[in-house]
N, C-alpha and C positions, 0 to 999 in steps of 0.2 A: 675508514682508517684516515684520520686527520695526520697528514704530513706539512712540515714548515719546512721550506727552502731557505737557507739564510739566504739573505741580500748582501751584494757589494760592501754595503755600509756597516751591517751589521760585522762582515768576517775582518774588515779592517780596524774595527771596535775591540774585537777580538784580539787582535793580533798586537794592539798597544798595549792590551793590559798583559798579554804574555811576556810581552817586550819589558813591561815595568814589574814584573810577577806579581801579577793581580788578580791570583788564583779564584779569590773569593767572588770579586765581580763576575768573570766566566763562568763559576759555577750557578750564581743567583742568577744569572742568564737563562740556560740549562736547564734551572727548577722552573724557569716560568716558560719552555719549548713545552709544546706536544711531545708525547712519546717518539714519535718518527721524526728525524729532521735530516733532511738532505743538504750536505754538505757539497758546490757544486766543484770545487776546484782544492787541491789541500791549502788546507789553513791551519797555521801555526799556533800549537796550544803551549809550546814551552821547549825545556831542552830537559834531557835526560841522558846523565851519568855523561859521556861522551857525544852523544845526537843532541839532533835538532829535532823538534818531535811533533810533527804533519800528521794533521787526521780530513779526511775524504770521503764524501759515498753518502749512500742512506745507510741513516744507523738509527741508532734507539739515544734521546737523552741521556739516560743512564752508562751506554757503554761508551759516552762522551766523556761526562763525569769519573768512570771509574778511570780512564786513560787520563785526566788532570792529577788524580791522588798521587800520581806516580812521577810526576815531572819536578822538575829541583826546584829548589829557592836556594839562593834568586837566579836570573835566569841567565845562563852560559849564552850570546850569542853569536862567538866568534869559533863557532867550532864549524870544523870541515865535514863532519858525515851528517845527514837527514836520515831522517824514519820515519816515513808514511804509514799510517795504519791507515788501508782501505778496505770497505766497507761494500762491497753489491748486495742490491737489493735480489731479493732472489725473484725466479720467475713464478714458484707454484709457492702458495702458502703450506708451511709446514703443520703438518695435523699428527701431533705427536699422540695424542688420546686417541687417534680413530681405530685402532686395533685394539686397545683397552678398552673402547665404549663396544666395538662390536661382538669382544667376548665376552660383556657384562652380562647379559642374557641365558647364556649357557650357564654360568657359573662358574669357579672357581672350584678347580679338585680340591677334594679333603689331603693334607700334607700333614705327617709328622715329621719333623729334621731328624727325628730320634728313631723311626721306625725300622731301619734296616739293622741297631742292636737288638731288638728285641724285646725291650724294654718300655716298649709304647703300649698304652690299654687303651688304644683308639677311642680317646675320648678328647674330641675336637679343645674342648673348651679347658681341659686339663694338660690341653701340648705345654711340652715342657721345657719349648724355647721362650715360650710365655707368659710371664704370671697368670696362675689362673684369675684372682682377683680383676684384670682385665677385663677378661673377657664372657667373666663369668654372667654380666648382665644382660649381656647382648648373646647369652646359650639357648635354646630349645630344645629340651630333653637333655641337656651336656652337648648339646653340639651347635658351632656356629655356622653357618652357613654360609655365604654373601652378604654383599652389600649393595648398595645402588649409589655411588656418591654423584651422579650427575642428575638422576632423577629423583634421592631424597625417600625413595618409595619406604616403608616402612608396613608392617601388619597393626593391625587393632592395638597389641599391647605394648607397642612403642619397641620393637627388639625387631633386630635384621629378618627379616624375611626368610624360609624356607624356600629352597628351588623347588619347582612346580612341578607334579609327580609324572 
């Protein structure tokens, strides 16, 4: 994971074109950071509504960028309240798929939303919160079964795979 620290130099660059609202220079900035940049002290991206508006910490480029879109033109700098947005890096990485990849194997129960009126003919591929048209390519027998979207797996004639008996 490529992380950039700004420098001294760089967060004081910064902070003249906030001073001047020079939104656009800080953004082109931004676009050419790595995803990760560690902010080491707050540094001033502009004012907003009534603040002064300080960002800090390791963050993502992007959640830089999206705190700029929000800051005034031109820039308020005689106001009495700050607003830090800080940022901690967290300690464990977050593995938001790892309990969707490890119940990919089992499968996925068969579900109709309609099934408790009574009006379902448990034909997977004709649920009727979905067009059939969907899903109709990806049926085997009328029924669809799983997917693999991290392994891609697929059978011979190109249609999701049947769970394994």
């Amino acid at each position: 994971m490529a992380m950039r620290v700004l420098t001294e130099s760089e967060m004081r660059q910064i902070e003249r074109w906030a001073q001047a609202t020079q939104i656009a220079e800080t953004l082109s900035f931004f676009d050419l950071c790595p995803r990760f940049v560690e902010i080491p002290r707050p540094l001033l991206i502009g004012s907003h509504r009534d603040s002064v508006v300080f960002i800090e910490g390791v963050t993502t480029s992007g959640q830089v960028k999206r705190a700029l879109v929000s800051v005034d033109e031109p820039f308020t700098p005689k106001l009495v309240k700050q607003h830090t947005l800080v940022f901690e890096r967290r300690k464990e990485p977050v593995q938001a798929l790892r309990f969707i990849h490890q119940q990919l194997p089992d499968g996925f129960p068969e579900l109709c939303l309609l099934s408790h009126t009574g009006e379902c003919s448990s034909k997977i591929a004709r649920a009727h919160s979905i067009q059939k048209s969907l899903f109709k390519q990806h049926a085997k027998n009328g029924h669809v079964y799983q997917f693999e979207p991290f392994t891609g797996k697929r059978d011979v004639d190109r249609r999701l795979r049947a769970p394994d008996p």
